[in-house]
PQR file with spaces between the fields and no chain letter, atoms N, CA, C, O and H, PARSE charges and radii, in Angstrom:
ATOM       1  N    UNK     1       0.839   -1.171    0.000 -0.4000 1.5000
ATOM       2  CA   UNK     1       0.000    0.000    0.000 -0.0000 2.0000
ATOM       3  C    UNK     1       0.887    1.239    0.000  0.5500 1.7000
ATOM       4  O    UNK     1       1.779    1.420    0.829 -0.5500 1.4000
ATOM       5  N    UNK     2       0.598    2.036   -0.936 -0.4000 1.5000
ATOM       6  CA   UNK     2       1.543    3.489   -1.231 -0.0000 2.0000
ATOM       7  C    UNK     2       0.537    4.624   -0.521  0.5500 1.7000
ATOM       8  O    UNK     2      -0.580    4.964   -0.911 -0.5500 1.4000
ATOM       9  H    UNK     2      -0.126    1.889   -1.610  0.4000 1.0000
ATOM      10  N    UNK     3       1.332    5.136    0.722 -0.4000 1.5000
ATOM      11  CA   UNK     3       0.396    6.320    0.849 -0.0000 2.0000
ATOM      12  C    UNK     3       1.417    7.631    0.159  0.5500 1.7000
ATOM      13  O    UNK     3       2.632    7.828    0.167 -0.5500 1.4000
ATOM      14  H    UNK     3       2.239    4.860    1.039  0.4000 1.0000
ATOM      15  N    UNK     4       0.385    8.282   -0.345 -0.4000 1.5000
ATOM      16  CA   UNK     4       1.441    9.635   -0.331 -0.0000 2.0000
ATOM      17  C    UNK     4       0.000   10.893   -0.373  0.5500 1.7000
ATOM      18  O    UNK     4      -1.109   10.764   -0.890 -0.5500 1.4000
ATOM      19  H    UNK     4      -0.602    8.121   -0.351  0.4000 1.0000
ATOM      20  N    UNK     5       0.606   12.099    0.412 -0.4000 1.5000
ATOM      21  CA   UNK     5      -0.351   12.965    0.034 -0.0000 2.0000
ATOM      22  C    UNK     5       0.267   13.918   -0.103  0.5500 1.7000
ATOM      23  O    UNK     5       1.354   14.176    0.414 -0.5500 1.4000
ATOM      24  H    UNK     5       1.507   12.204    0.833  0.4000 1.0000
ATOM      25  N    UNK     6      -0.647   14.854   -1.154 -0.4000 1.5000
ATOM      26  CA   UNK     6       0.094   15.908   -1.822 -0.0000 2.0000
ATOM      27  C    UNK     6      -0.655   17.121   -1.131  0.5500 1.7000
ATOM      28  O    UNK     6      -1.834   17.163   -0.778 -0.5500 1.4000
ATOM      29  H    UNK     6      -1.530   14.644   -1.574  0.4000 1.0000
ATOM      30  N    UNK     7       0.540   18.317   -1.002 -0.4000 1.5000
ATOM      31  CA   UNK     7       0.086   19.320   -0.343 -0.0000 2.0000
ATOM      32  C    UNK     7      -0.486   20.077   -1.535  0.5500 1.7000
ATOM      33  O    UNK     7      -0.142   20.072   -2.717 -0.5500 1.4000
ATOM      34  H    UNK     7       1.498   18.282   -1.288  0.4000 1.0000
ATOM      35  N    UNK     8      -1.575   20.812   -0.815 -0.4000 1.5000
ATOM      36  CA   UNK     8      -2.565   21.796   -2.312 -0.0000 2.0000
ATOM      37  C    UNK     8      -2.274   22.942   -1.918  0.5500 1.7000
ATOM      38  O    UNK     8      -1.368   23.120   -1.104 -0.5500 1.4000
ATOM      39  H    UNK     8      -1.854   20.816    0.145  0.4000 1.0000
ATOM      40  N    UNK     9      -2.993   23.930   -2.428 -0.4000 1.5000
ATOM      41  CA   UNK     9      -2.559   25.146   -2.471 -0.0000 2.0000
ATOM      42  C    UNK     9      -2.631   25.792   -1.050  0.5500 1.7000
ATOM      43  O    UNK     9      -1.622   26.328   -0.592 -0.5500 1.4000
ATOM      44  H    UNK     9      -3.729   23.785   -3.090  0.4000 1.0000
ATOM      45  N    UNK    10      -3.605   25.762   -0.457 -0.4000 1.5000
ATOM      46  CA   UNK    10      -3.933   26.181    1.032 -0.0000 2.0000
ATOM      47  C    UNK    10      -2.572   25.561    1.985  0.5500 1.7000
ATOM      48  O    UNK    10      -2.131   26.274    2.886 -0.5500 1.4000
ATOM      49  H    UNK    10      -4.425   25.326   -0.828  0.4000 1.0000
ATOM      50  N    UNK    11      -2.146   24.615    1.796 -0.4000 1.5000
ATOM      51  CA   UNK    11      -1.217   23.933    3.243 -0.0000 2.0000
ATOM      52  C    UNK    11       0.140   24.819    2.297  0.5500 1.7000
ATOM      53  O    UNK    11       0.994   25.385    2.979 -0.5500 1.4000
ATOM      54  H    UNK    11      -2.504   24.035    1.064  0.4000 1.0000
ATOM      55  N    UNK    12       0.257   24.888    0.684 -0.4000 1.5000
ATOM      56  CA   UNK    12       1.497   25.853    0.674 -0.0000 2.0000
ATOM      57  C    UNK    12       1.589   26.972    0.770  0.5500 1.7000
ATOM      58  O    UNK    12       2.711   27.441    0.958 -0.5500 1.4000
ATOM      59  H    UNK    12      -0.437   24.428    0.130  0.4000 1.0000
ATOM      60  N    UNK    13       0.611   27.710    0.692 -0.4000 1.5000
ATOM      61  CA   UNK    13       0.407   29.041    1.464 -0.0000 2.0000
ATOM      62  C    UNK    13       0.431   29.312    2.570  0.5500 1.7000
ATOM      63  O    UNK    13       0.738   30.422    3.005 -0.5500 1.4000
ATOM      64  H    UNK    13      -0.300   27.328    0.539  0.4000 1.0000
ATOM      65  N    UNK    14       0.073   28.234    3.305 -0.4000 1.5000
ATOM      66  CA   UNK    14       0.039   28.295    4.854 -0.0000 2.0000
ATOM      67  C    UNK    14       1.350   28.500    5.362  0.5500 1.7000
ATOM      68  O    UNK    14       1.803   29.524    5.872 -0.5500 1.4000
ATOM      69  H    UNK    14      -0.177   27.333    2.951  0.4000 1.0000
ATOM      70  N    UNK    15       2.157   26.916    5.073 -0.4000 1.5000
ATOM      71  CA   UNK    15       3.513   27.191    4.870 -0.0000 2.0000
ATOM      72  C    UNK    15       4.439   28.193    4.641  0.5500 1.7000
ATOM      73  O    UNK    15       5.418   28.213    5.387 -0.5500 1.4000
ATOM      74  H    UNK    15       1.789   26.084    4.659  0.4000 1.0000
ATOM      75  N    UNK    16       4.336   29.110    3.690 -0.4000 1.5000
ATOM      76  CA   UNK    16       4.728   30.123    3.310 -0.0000 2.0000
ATOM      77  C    UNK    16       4.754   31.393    4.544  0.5500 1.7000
ATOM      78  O    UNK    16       5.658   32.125    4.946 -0.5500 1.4000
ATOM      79  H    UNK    16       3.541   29.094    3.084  0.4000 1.0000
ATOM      80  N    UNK    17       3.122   31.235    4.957 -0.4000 1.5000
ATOM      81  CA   UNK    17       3.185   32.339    5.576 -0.0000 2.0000
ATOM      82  C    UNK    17       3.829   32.788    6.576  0.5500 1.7000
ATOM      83  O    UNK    17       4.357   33.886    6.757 -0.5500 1.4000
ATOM      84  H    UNK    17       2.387   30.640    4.631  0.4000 1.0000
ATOM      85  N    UNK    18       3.700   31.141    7.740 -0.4000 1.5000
ATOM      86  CA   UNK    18       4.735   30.933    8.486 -0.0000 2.0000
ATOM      87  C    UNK    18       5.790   31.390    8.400  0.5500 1.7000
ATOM      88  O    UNK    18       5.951   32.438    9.025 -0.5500 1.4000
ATOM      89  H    UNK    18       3.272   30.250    7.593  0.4000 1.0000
ATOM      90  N    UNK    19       6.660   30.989    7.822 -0.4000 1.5000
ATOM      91  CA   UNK    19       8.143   30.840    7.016 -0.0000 2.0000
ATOM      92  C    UNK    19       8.379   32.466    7.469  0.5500 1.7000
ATOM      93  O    UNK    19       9.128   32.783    8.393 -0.5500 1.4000
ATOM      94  H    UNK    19       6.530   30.138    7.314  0.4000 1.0000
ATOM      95  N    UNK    20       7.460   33.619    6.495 -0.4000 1.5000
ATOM      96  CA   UNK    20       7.875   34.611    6.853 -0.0000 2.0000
ATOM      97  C    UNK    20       7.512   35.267    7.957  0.5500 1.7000
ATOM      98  O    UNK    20       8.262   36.107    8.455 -0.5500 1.4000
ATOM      99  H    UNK    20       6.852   33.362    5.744  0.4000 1.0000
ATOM     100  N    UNK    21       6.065   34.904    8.590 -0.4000 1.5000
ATOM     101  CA   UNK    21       6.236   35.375   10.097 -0.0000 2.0000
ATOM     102  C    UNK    21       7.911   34.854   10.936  0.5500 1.7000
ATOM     103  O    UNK    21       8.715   35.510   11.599 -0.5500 1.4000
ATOM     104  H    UNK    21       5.456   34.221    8.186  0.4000 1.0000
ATOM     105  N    UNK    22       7.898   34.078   10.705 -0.4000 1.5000
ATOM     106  CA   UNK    22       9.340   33.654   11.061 -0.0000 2.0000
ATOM     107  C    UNK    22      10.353   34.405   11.020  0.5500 1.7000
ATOM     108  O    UNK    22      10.966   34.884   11.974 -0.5500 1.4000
ATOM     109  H    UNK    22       7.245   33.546   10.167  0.4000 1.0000
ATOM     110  N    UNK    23      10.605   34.555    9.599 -0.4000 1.5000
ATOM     111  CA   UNK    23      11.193   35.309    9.274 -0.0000 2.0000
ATOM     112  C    UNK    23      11.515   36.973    9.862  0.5500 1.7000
ATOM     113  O    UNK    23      12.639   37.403   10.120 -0.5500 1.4000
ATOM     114  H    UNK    23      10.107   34.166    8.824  0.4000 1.0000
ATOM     115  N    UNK    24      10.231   37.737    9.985 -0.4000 1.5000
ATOM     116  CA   UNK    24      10.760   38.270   10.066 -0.0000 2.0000
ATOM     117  C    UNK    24      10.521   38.749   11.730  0.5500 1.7000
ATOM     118  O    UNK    24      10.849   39.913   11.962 -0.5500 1.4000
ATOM     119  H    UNK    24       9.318   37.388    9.776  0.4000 1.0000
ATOM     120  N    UNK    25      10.223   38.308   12.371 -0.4000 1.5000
ATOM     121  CA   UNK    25      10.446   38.106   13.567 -0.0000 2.0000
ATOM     122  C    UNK    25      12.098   37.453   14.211  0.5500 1.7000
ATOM     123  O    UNK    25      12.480   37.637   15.367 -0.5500 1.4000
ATOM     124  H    UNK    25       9.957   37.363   12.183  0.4000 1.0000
ATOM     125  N    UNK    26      12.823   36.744   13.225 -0.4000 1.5000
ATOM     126  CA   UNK    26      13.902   36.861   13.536 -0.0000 2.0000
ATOM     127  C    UNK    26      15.114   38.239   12.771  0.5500 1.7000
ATOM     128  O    UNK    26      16.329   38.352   12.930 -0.5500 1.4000
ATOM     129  H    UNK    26      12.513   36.594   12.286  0.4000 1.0000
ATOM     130  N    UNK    27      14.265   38.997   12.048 -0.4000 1.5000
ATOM     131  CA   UNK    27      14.791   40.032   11.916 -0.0000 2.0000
ATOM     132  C    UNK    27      14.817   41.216   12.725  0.5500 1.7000
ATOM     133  O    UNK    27      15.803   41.906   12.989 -0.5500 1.4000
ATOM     134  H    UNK    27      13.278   38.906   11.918  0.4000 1.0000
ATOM     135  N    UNK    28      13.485   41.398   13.134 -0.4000 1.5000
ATOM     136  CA   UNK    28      13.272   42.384   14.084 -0.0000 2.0000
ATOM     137  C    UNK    28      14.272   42.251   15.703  0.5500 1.7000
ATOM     138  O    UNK    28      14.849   43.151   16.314 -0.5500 1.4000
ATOM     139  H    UNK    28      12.685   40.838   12.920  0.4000 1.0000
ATOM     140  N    UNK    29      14.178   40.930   15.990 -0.4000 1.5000
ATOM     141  CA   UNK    29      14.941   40.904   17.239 -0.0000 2.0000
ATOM     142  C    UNK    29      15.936   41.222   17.547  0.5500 1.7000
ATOM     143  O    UNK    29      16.447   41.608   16.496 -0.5500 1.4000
ATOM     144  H    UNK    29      13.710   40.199   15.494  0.4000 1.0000
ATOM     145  N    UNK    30      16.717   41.359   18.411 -0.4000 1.5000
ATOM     146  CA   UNK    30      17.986   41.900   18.510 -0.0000 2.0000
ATOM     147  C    UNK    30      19.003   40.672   19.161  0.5500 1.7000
ATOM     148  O    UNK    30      18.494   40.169   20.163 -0.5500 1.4000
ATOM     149  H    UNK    30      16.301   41.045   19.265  0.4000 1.0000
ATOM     150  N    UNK    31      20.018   40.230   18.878 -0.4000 1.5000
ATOM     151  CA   UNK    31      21.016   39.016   18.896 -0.0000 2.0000
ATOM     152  C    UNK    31      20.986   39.503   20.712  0.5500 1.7000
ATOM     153  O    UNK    31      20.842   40.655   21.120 -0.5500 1.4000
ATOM     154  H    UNK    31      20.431   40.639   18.064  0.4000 1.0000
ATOM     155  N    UNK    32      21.105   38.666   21.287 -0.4000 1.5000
ATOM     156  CA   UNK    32      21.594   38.971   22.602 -0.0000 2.0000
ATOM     157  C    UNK    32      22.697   37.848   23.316  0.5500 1.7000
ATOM     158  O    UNK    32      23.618   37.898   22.500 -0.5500 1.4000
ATOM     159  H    UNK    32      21.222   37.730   20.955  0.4000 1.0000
ATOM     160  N    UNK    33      22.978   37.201   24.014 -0.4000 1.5000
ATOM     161  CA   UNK    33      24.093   36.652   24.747 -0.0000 2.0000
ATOM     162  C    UNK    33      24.834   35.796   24.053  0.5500 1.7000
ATOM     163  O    UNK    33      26.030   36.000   23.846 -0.5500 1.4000
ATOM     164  H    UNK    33      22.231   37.160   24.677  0.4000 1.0000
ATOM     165  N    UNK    34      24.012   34.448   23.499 -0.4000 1.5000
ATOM     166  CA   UNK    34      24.807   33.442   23.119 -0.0000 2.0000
ATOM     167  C    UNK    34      25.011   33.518   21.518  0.5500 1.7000
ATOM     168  O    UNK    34      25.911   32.947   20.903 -0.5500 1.4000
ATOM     169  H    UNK    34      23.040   34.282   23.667  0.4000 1.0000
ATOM     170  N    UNK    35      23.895   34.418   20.904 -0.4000 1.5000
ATOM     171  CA   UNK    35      23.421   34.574   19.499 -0.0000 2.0000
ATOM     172  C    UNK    35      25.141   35.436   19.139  0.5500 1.7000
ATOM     173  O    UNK    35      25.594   35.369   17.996 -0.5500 1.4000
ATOM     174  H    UNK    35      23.163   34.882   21.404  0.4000 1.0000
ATOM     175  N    UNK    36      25.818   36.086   20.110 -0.4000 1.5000
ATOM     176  CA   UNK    36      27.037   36.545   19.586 -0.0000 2.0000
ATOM     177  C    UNK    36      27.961   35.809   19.299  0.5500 1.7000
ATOM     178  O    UNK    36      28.539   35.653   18.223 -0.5500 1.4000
ATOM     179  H    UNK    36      25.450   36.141   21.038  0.4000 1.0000
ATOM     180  N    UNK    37      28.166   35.176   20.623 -0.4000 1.5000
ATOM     181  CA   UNK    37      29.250   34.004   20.538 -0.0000 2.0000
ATOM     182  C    UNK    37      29.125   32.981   18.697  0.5500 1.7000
ATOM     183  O    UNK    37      29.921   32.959   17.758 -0.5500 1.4000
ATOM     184  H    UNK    37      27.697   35.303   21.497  0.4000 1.0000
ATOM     185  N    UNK    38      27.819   32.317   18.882 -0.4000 1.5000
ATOM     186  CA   UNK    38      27.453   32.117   17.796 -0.0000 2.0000
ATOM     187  C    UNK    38      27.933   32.967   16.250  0.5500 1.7000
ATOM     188  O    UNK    38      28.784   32.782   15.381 -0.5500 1.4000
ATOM     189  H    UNK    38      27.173   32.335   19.645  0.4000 1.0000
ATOM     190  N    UNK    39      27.165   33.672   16.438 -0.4000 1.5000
ATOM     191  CA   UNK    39      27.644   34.756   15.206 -0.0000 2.0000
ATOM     192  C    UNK    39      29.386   35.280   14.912  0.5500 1.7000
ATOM     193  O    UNK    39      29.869   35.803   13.907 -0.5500 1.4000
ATOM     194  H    UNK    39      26.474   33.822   17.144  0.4000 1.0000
ATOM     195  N    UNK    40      30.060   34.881   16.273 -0.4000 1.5000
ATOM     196  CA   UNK    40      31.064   35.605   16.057 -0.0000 2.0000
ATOM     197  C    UNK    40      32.386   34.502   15.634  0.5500 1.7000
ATOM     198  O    UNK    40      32.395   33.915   14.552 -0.5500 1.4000
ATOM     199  H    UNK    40      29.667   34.457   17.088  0.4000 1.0000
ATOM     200  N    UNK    41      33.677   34.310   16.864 -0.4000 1.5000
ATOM     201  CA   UNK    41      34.874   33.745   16.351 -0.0000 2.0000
ATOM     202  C    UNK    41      34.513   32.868   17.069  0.5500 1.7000
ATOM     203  O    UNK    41      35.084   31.834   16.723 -0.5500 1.4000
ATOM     204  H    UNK    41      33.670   34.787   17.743  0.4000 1.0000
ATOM     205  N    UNK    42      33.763   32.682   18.028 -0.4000 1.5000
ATOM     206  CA   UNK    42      33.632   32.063   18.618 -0.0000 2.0000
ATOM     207  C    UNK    42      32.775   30.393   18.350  0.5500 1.7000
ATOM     208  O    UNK    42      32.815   29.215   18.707 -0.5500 1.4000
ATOM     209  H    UNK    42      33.299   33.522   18.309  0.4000 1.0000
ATOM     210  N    UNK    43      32.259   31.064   17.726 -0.4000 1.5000
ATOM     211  CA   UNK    43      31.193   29.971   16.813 -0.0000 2.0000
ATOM     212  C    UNK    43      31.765   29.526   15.832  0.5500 1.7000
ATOM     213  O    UNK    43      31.154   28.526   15.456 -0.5500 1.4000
ATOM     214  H    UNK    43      32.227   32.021   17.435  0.4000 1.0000
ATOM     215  N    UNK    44      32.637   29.739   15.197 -0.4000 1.5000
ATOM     216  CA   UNK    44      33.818   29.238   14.030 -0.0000 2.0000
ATOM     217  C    UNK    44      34.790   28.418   14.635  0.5500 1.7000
ATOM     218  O    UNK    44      35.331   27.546   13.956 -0.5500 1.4000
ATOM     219  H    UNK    44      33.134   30.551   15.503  0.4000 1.0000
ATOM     220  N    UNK    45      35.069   28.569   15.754 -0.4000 1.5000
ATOM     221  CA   UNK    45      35.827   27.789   16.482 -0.0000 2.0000
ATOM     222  C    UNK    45      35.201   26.116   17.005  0.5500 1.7000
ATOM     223  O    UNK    45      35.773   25.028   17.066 -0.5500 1.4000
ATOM     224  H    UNK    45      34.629   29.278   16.305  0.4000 1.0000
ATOM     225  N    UNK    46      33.527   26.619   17.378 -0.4000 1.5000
ATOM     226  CA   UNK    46      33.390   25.300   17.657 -0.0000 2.0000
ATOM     227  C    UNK    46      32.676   24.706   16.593  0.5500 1.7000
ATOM     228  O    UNK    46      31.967   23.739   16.868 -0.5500 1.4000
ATOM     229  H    UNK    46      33.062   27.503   17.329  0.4000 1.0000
ATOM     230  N    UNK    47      32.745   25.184   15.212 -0.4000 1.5000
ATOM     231  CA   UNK    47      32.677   24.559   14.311 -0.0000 2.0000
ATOM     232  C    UNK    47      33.846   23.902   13.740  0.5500 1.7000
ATOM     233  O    UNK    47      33.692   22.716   13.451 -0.5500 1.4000
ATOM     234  H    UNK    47      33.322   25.970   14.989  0.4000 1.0000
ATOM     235  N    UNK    48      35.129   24.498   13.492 -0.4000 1.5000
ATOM     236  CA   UNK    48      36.438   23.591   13.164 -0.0000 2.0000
ATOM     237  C    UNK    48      36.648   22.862   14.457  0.5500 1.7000
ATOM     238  O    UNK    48      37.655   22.217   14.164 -0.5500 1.4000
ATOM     239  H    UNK    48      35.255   25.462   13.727  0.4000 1.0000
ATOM     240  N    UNK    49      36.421   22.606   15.435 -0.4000 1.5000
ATOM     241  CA   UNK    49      36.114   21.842   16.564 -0.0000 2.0000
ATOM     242  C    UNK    49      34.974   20.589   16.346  0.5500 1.7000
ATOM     243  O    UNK    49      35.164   19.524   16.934 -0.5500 1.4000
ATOM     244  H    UNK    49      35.603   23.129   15.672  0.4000 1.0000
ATOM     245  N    UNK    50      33.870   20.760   15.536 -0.4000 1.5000
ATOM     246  CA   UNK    50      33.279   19.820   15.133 -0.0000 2.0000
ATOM     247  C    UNK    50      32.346   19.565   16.279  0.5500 1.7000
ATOM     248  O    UNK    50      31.794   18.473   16.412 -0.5500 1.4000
ATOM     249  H    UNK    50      33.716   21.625   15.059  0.4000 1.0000
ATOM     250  N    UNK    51      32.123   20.810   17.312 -0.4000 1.5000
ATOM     251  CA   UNK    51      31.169   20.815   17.986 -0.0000 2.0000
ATOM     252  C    UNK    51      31.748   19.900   19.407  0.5500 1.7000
ATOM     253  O    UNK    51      31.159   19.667   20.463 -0.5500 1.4000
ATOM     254  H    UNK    51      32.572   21.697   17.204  0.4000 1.0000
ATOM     255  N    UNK    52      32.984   19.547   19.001 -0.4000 1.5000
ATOM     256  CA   UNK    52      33.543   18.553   20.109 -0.0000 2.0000
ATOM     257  C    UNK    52      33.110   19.050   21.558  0.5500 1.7000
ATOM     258  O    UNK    52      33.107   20.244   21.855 -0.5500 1.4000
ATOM     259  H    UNK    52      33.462   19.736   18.143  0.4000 1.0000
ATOM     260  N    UNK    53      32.732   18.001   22.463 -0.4000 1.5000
ATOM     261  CA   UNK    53      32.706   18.193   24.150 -0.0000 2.0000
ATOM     262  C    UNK    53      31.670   19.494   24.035  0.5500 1.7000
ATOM     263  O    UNK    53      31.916   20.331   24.903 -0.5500 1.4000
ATOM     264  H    UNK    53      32.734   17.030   22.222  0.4000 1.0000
ATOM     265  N    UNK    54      30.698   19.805   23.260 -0.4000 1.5000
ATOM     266  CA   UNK    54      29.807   21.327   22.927 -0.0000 2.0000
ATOM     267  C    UNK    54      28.239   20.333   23.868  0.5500 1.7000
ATOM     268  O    UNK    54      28.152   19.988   25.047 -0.5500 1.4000
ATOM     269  H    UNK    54      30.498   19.125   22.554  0.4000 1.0000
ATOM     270  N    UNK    55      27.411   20.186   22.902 -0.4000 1.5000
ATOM     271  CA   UNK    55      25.911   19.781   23.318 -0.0000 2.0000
ATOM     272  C    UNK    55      25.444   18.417   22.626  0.5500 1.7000
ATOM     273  O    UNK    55      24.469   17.807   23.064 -0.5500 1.4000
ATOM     274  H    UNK    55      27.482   20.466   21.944  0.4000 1.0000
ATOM     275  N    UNK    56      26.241   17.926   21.435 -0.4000 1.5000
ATOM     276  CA   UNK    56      25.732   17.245   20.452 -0.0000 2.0000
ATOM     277  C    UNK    56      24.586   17.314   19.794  0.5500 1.7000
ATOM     278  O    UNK    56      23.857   16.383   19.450 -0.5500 1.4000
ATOM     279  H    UNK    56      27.033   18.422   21.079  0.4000 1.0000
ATOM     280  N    UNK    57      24.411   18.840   19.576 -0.4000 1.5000
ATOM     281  CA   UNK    57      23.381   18.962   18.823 -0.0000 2.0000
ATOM     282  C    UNK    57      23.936   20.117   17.562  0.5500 1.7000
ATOM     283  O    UNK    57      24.095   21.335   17.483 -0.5500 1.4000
ATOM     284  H    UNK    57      25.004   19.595   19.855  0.4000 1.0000
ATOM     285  N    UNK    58      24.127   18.789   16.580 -0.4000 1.5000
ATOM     286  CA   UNK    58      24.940   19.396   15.679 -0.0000 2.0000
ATOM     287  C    UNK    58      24.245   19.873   14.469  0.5500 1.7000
ATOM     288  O    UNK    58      24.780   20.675   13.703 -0.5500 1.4000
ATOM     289  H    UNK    58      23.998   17.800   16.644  0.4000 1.0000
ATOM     290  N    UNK    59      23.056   19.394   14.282 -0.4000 1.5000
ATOM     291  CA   UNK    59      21.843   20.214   13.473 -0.0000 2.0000
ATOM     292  C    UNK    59      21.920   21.494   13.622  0.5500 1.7000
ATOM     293  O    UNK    59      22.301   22.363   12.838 -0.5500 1.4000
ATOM     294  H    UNK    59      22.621   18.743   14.904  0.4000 1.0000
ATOM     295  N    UNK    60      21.357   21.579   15.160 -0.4000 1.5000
ATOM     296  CA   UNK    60      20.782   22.383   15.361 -0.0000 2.0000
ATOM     297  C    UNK    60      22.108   23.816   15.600  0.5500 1.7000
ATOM     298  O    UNK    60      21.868   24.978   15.273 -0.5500 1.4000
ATOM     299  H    UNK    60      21.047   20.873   15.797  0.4000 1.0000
ATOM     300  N    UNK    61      23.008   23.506   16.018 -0.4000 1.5000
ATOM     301  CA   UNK    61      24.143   24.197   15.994 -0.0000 2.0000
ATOM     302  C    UNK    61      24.598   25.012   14.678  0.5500 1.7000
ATOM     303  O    UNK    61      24.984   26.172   14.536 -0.5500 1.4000
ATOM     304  H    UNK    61      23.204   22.562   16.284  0.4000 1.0000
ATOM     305  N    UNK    62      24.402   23.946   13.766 -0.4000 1.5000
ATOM     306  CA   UNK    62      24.869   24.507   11.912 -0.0000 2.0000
ATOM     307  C    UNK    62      23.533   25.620   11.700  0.5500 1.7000
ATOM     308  O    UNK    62      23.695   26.678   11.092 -0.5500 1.4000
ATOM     309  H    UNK    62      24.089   23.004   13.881  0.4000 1.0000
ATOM     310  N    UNK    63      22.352   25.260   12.227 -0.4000 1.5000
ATOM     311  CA   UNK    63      21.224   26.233   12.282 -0.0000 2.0000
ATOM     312  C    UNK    63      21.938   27.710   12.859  0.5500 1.7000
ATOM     313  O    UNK    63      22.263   28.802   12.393 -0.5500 1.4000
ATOM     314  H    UNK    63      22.220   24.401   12.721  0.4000 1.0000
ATOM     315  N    UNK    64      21.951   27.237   13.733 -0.4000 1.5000
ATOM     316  CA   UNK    64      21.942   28.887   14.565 -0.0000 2.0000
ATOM     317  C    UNK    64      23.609   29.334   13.680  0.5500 1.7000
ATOM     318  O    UNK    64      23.399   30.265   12.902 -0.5500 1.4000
ATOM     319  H    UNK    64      21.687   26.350   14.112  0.4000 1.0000
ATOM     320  N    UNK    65      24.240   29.139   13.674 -0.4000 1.5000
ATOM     321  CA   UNK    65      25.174   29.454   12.577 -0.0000 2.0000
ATOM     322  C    UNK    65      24.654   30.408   11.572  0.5500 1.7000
ATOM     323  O    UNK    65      24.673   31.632   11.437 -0.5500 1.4000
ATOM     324  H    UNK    65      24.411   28.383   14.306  0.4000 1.0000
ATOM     325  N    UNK    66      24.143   29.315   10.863 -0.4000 1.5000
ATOM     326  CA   UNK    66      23.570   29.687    9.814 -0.0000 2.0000
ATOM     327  C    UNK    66      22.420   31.197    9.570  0.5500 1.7000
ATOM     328  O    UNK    66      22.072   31.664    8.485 -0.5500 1.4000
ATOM     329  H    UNK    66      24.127   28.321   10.972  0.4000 1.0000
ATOM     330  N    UNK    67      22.002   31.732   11.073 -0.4000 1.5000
ATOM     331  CA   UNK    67      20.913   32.300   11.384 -0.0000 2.0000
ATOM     332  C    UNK    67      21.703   33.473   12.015  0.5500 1.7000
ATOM     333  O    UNK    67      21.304   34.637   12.069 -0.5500 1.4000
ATOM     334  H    UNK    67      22.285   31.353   11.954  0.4000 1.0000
ATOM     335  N    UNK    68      22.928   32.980   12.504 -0.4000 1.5000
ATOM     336  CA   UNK    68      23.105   34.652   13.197 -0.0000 2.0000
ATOM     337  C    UNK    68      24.321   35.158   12.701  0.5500 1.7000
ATOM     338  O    UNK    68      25.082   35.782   13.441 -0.5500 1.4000
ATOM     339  H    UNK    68      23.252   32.035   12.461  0.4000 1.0000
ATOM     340  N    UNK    69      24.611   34.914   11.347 -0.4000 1.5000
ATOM     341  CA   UNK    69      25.633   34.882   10.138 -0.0000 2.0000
ATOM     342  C    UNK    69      25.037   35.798    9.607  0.5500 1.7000
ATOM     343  O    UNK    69      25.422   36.241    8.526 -0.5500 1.4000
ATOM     344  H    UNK    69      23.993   34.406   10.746  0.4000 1.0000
């Protein structure tokens, strides 16, 4: 039995909208304590570190990277 369901127009709009409430709610905010470290040398470090002895949450780590870059 194959399930698959396809999203229609309403769940990708929905989607969408999200996305940019998201969005820009992480624009408006202002970086505060750890979001620097992150953003800064510091966060490059425990990336060529490979996150070693960090949280093991290495998803989510390349995220916030990725977010306060």
């Amino acid at each position: 039995m194959k399930l698959e369901k396809k999203i229609n127009k309403k769940d990708f709009y929905e989607i969408i909208v999200i996305f940019i409430v998201y969005l820009v709610i992480g624009r408006l905010l202002i970086h505060s304590g750890d979001d620097w470290a992150w953003g800064g040398e510091i966060g490059m470090e425990r990336l060529r570190n490979s996150f070693d002895n960090y949280n093991g949450r290495y998803i989510g780590n390349l995220v916030e990277m990725l977010i306060t870059r």
